[in-house]
Legacy VTK file of the C-alpha trace (Angstrom):
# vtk DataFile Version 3.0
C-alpha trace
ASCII
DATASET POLYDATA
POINTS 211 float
0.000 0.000 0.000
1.554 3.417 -0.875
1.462 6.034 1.978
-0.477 9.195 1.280
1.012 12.379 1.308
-1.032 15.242 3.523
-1.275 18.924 1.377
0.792 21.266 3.418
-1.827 23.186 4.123
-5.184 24.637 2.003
-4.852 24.584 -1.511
-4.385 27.995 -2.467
-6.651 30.349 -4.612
-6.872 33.793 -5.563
-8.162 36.949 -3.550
-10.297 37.822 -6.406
-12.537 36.390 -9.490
-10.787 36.325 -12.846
-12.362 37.739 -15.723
-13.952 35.143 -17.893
-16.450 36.776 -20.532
-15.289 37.005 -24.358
-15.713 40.847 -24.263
-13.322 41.073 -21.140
-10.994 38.904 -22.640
-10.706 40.963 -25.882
-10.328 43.885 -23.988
-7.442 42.230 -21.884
-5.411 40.962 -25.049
-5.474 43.976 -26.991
-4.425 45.880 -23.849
-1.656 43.432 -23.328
-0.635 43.357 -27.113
-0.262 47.606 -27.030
0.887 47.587 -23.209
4.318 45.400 -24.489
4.819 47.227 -27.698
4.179 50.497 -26.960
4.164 50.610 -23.080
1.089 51.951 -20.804
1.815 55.884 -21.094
2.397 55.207 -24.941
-0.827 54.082 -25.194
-4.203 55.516 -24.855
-7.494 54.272 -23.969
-8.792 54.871 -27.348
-6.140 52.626 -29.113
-6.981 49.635 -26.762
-10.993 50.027 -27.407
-9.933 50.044 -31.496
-7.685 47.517 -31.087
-10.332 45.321 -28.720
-13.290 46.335 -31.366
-15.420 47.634 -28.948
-16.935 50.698 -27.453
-15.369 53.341 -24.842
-18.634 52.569 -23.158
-18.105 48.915 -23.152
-14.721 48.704 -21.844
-15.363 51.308 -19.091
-18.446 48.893 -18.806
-16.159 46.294 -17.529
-13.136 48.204 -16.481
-12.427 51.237 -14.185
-9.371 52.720 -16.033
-5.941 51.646 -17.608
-4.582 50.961 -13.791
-7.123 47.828 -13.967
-6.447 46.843 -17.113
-2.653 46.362 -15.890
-3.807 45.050 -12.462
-6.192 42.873 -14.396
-3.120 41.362 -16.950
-1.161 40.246 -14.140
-3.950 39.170 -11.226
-4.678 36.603 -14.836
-1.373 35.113 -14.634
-0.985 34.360 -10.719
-4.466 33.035 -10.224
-3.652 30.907 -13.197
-0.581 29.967 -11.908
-2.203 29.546 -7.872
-5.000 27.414 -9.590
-2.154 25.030 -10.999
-0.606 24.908 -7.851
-3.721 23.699 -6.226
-3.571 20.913 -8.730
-0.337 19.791 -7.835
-1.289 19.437 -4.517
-4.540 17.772 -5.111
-2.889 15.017 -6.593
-1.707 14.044 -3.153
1.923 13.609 -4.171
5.131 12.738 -2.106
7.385 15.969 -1.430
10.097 15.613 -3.864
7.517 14.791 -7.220
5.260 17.311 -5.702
7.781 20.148 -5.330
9.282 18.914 -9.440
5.778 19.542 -10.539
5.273 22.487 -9.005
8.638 23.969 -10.407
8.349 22.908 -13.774
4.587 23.864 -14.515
5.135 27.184 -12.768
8.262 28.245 -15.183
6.715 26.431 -18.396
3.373 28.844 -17.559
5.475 31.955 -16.840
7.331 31.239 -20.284
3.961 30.477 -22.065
2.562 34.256 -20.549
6.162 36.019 -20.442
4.293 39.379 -22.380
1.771 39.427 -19.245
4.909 38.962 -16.647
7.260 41.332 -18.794
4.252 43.966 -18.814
3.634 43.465 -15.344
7.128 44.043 -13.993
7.852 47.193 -15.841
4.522 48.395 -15.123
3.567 47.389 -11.290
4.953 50.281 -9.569
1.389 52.665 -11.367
-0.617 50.031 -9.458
-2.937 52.151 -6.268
-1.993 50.488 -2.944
-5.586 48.310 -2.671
-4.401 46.801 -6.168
-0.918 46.521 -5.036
-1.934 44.876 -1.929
-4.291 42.098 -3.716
-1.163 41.335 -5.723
0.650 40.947 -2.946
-1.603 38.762 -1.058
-1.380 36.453 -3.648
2.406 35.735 -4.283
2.461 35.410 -0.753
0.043 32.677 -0.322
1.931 31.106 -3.278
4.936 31.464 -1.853
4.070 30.282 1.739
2.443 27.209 0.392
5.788 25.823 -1.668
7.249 26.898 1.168
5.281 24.420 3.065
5.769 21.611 0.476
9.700 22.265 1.053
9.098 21.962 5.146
7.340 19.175 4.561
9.592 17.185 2.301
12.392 18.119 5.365
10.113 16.896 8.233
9.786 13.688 6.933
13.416 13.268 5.653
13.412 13.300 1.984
15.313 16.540 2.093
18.100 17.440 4.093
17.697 20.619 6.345
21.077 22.323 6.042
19.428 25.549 4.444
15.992 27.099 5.363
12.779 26.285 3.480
12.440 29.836 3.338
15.876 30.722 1.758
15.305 27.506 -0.664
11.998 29.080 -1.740
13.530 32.310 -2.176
16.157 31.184 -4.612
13.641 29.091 -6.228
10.816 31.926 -6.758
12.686 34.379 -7.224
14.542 32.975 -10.732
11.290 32.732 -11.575
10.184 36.326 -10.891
13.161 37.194 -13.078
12.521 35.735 -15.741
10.925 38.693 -17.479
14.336 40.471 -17.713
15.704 37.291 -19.280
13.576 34.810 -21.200
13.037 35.163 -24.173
10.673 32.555 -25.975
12.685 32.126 -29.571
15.880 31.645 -27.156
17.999 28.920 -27.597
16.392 27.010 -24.545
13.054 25.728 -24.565
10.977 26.411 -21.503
10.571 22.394 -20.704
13.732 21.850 -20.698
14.792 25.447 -18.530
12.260 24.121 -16.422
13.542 20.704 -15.882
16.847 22.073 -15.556
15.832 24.670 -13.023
13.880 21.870 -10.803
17.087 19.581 -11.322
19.142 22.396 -9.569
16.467 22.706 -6.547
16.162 19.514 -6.016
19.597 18.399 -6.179
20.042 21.357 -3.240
17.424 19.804 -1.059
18.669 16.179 -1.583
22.048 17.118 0.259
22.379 15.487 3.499
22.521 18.362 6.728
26.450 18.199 7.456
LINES 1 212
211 0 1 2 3 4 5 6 7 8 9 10 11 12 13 14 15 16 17 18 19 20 21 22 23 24 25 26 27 28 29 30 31 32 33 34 35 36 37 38 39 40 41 42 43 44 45 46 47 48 49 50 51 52 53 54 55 56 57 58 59 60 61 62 63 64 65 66 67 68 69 70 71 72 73 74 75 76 77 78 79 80 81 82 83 84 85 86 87 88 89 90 91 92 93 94 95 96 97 98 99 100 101 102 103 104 105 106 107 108 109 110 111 112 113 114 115 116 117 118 119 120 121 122 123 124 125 126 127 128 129 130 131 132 133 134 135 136 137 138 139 140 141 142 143 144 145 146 147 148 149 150 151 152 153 154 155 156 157 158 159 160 161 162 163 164 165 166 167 168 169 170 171 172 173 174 175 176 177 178 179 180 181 182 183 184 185 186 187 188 189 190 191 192 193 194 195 196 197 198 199 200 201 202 203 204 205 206 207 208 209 210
């Protein structure tokens, strides 16, 4: 009988809804399509309803201003990326498959959406603090929960516990975060195999016996 594998904790979601309907979505590409080529002060409100095919009325309809059409590319990206998460852990997994999976899905999604996470990063700092703070909230419950995954794997001695869970998932997260300066998606590298490579390198740091 194989031993089941407890969730380190609830499986994380979002703070907010995603926006699902075809009109939003329109909106939300064209937005992201000017936003990378032309930044957000290079482009106007008008360009994004043309682009989108829709009325001024419609997208203020749906949207506030430009700030939530930013905070709105990005919150897109990290719910999708909490929701896989979740996944991982639903299957139940042992620590060391569980924390591979998590890896390599998160950088394979991040390369797959690298416009919304290139966007984002030169563009967070125009987000209002309530935004900013939603954002927040939710790369920290990301973070805290492969965190946990990581403290779990060390409680029950699959990884050794000469460095923190927290410094581990620092190192680990944070290439990720970076990868907007970096990646490029007609690079040499594809994303499975950066992401393969990437988990390799974390795991191979947590399978070293404490000294």
């Amino acid at each position: 009988m194989t031993q089941a594998h407890p969730t380190p904790g609830p499986v994380p979601e979002s703070t907010a809804p995603v926006r699902q309907s075809a009109v939003e979505r329109r909106i939300l590409d064209a937005a992201l399509r000017l936003f990378a080529e032309r930044g957000f002060d290079g482009t106007p409100v008008q360009s994004v309803v043309e682009a989108a095919e829709v009325t001024k009325g419609a997208l203020y309809h749906y949207f506030d201003s430009k700030d939530d059409l930013l905070y709105e590319i990005y919150h897109s990206l990290i719910a999708r990326q909490l929701a896989d998460l979740g996944a991982v852990l639903a299957r139940g997994l042992p620590p060391r498959e569980a924390v591979h999976a998590v890896l390599t899905g998160l950088i394979r999604s991040t390369a797959e959406h690298i416009d919304e996470a290139k966007v984002f990063a030169r563009e967070m700092h125009r987000l209002d603090h309530a935004r900013m703070r939603s954002v927040r909230a939710d790369r920290r419950r990301y973070h805290v929960t492969f965190r946990g995954l990581i403290e779990q794997g060390q409680r029950e001695g699959v990884f050794g516990t000469g460095t923190p869970a927290e410094t581990i998932t620092i190192v680990a997260l944070g290439m990720v975060n970076q990868m907007p300066s970096w990646y490029r998606a007609d690079g040499p590298k594809p994303a499975a195999r950066l992401a393969d490579e990437v988990a390799g390198f974390i795991l191979d740091a947590l399978d070293r016996p404490t000294p």
